[in-house]
N, C-alpha and C positions, 0 to 999 in steps of 0.2 A: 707663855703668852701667845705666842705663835702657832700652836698646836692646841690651842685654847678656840683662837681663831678659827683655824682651819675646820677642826670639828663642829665650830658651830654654821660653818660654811657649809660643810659636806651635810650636816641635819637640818639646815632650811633647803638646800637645793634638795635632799630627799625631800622635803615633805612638800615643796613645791609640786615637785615630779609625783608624788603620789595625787595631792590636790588637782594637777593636769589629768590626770590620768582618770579619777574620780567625775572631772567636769567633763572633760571633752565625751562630745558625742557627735556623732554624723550620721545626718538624714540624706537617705537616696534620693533620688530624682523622682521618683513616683511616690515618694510617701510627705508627709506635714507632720513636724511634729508641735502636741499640745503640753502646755509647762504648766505645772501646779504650785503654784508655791506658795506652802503652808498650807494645802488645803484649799487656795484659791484660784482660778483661773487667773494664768497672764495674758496680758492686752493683749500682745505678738504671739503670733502662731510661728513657731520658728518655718522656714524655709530650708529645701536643699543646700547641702551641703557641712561643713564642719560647725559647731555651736557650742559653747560653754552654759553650763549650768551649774547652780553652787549646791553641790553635793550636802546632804543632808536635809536641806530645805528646798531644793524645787526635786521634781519628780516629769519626767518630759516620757509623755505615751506616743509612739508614733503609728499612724493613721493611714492605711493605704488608701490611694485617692485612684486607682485603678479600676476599670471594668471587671465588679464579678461575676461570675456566671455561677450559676444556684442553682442545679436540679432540687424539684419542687418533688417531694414522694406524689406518687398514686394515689390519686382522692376517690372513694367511691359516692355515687349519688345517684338518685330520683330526677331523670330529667323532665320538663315542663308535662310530657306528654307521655307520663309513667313508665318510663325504664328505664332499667338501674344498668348504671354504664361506670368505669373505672377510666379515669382519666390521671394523664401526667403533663406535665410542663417542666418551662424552664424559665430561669426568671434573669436578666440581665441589667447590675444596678451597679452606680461607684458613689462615692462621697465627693460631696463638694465643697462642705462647710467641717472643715475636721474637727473644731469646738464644739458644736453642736451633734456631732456624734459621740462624742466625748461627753458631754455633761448632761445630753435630754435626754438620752437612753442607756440601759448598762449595757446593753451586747448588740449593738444594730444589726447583726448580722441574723442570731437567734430571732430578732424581732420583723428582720424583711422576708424568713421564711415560716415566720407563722402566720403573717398574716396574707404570704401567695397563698396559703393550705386552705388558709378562710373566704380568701378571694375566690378559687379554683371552686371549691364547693358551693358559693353562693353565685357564680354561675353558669355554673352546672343547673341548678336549682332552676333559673329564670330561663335556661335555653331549650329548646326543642333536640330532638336528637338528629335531625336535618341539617341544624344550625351547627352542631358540633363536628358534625362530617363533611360537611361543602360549605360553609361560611364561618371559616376558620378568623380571618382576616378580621373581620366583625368582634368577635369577641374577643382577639386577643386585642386590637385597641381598649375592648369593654374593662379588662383586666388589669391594663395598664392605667386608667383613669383610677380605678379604684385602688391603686394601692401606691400610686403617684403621689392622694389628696395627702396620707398621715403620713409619710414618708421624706415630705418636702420639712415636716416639722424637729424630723431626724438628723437634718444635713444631707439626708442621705436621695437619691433621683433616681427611679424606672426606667433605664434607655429601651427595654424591649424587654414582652411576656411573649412567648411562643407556648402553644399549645402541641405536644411532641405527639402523643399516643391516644387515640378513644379505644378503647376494649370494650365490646358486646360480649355477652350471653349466647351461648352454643344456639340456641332458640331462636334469637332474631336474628343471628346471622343466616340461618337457612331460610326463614321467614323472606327476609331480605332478598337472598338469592332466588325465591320464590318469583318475589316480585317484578325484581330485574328482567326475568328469563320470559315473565307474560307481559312485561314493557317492548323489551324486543320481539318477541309473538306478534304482538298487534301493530307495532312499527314494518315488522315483514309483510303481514296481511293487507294495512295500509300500500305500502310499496306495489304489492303485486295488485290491488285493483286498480291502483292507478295506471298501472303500467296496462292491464286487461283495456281498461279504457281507452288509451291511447290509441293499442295495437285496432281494437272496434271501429273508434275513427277513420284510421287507414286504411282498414278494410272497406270502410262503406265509400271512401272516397276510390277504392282500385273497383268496387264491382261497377260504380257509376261508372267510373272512363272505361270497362270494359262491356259493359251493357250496351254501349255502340256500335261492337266489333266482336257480333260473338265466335266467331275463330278464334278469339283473344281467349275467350272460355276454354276452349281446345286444346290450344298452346300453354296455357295453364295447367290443363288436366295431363300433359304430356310430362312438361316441368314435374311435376307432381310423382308421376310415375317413373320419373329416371331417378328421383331423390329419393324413393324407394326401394328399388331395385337395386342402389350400389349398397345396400347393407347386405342382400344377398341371405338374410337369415329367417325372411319372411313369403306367405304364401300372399298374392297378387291378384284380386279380384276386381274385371274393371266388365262395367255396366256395357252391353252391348245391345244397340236398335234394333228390334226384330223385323223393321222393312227393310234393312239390309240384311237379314239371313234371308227372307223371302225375295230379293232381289236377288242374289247369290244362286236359291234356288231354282228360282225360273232358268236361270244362265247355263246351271248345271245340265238341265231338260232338255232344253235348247241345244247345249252341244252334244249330249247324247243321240237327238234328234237325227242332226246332219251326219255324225258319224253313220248311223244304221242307214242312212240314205246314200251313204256311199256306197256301203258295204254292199248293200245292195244291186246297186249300178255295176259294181265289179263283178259279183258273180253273174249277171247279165248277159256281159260282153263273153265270157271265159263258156258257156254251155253252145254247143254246134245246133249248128241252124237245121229245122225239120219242120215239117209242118203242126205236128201238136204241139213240141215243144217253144215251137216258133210262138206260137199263138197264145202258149201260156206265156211264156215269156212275156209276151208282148204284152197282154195283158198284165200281167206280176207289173212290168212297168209302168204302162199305164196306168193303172191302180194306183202304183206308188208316186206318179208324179200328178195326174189330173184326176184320178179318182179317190175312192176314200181311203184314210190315212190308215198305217198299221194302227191296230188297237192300244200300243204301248204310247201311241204319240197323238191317241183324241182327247187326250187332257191338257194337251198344253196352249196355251196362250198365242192369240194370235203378237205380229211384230208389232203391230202398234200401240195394243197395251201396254208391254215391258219399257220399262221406263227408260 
């Protein structure tokens, strides 16, 4: 009777222990799980941590309520202003309602990346290819609106669409590079007349103030010729007044002049006194101080003309 007992002790606490064993289940801290039983949803969504369910009749699926992140494939498309561009994304979504991922869709997950595929292509369709390359920001809100609306009907929520990559055509990336290279051209060409213009002004405001002071011309033209000449690798032409070489030349005359009139005077004093020689002499001098001038010096200018 005793060992009657006993075995029937040890075969419920086995079947106990398997029954435990069959019900218990533990949900993480990031997941919810959803209970079926018989086929039917139950009220209570279980919550983290350990939970019992009666094996055989309920059926408990559990639901990651985590941020996922979904690389979106490569879509290729016609954008608004005819070129065909390949774009990619990423799509960042989690659950929030775990029964209604559970019951209103078979695979939420399959179904939040077909319909970024469908989103991504439709706009593509509606954007510029401007819009794709600098007003990024724009359409990934645009993106996330649209696949927010069926999605909220999933349990399931859009936290953010990024748009990762645009891929051009060997074609319009040169095209492009075309473009940029005569953007900058004409931004240089801008730069440098304004800058011409500038320096014009300054210039007409330096010839006024020196148009009062024309030595200031001078001084300038000096300046000019030292910032020249320290490169030392060029040949040096500077404008010369030709009343200063004809002033120069008189001067030259002039001193030739009194030289021969010395010369003169000297050999004078140096020949002995006699009566012919005396007399030409005297004459030779005479001639050359009150009578008329050697031949080489009746061209020259008298003192008061030379300037």
């Amino acid at each position: 009777m005793v060992e009657e007992l006993v075995t029937a002790g040890v075969a419920l606490a086995s079947v106990g222990a398997v029954y435990l064993v069959a019900a218990a289940r533990v949900v993480k801290q990031y997941e919810r799980g959803v209970v079926l039983r018989l086929g039917r949803l139950a009220s209570e969504v279980r919550g983290p941590g350990f939970t019992m369910i009666v094996p055989g009749i309920d059926r408990m699926r559990k639901v990651n309520m985590q941020i996922v992140t979904m690389p979106v494939p490569a879509q290729e498309g016609i954008t608004r202003d005819n070129v065909t561009v390949r774009v990619d994304a990423v799509v960042y979504f989690k659950v929030v309602d775990a029964a209604d991922a559970v019951i209103r869709v078979e695979d939420y997950r399959f179904a939040v990346s077909q319909m970024a595929q469908t989103s991504l292509r439709s706009i593509i369709g509606k954007s510029e290819l401007d819009d794709l390359l600098s007003n990024r920001e724009k359409l990934n809100q645009g993106l996330e609106l649209m696949m927010d609306s069926p999605a909220i009907g999933w349990g399931v929520t859009v936290d953010r669409v990024e748009i990762k990559d645009v891929s051009l055509p060997e074609t319009m990336k040169r095209s492009m590079a075309r473009q940029a290279e005569a953007t900058r051209d004409r931004r240089a060409r801008v730069i440098n007349a304004d800058a011409e213009l500038q320096a014009s002004k300054k210039l007409a405001e330096a010839a006024l103030a020196m148009s009062d002071q024309p030595a200031a011309l001078q001084l300038r033209l000096l300046q000019t010729v030292v910032a020249v000449a320290a490169e030392k690798n060029s040949t040096l032409v500077l404008p010369f007044p030709v009343e200063l070489l004809r002033f120069l030349e008189r001067s030259g005359l002039q001193a030739q002049a009194q030289t021969a009139a010395a010369e003169a005077e000297r050999a004078a004093g140096r020949r002995p006194a006699g009566p012919a020689r005396s007399g030409a002499s005297t004459a030779a001098v005479e001639g050359g101080e009150g009578g008329a001038p050697p031949p080489e010096l009746e061209d020259l200018p008298d003192a008061e003309e030379l300037p």
